[in-house]
Structures are given as C-alpha cells and as structure tokens.
N, C-alpha and C positions, 0 to 999 in steps of 0.2 A: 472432493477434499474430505476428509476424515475430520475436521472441527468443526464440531458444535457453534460455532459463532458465525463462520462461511454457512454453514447450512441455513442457517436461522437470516440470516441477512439477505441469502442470495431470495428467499422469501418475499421481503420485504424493501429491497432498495438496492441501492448502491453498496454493496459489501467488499469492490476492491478497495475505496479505502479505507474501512475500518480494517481491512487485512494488513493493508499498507502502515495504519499508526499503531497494527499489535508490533508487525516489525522490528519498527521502529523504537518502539518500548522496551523490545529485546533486544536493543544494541545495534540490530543491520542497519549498517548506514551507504551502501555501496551500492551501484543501480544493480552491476552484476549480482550482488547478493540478494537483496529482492525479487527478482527474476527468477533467480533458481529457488529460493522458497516457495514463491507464489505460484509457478509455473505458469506466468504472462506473459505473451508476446513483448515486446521490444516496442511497440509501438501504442499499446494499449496501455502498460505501464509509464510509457514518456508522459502518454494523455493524462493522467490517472495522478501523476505527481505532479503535474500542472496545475490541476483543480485543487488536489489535495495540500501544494505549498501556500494556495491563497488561504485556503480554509485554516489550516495548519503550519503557519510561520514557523516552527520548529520542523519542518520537511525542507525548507528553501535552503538553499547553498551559502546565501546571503546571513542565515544565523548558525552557522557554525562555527 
C-alpha cells in the first residue's frame, strides 16, 4: 500500500482496522466497498469488522 499510516501501522500492530475506521471516516460504508479499497480477502475483512464493530460501535449495523 502507498499510505503512510498502512505502512507505519503494519510496523506496529493491527493496521486493518485503523485502515478500516480511515474508511469509514471517508464515508465507505458498504462491505463491497471496503474490500475493494483495502484489497482484503472476504473473509479477513468479515473477521476484521467483527473485532472492529465491538471496538468501534459506529462500524456495527445496529448503529446506523
């Protein structure tokens, strides 16, 4: 990935979901559409906003 924030993170931790709540912040709200940005598996991404809607209640289905 070409971002400075992906770079820095895959360093340090968990960087799909600070990838996942930049997204997010940008308006993508669709699985397809984070998918095709992030260029995540299907099944890595499911995991990923699983962890991510507990962490992050404004990801969950349930608050939109």
């Amino acid at each position: 990935m070409d971002c400075p924030i992906a770079f820095s993170l895959g360093r340090v931790g968990d960087w799909w979901s600070i990838l996942i709540l930049r997204d997010a912040t940008h308006g993508i709200t669709r699985f397809d559409q984070f998918q095709k940005s992030l260029g995540i598996s299907t099944s890595s991404l499911s995991r990923r906003l699983g962890v991510s809607s507990r962490q992050a209640p404004c990801l969950s289905r349930a608050s939109r």
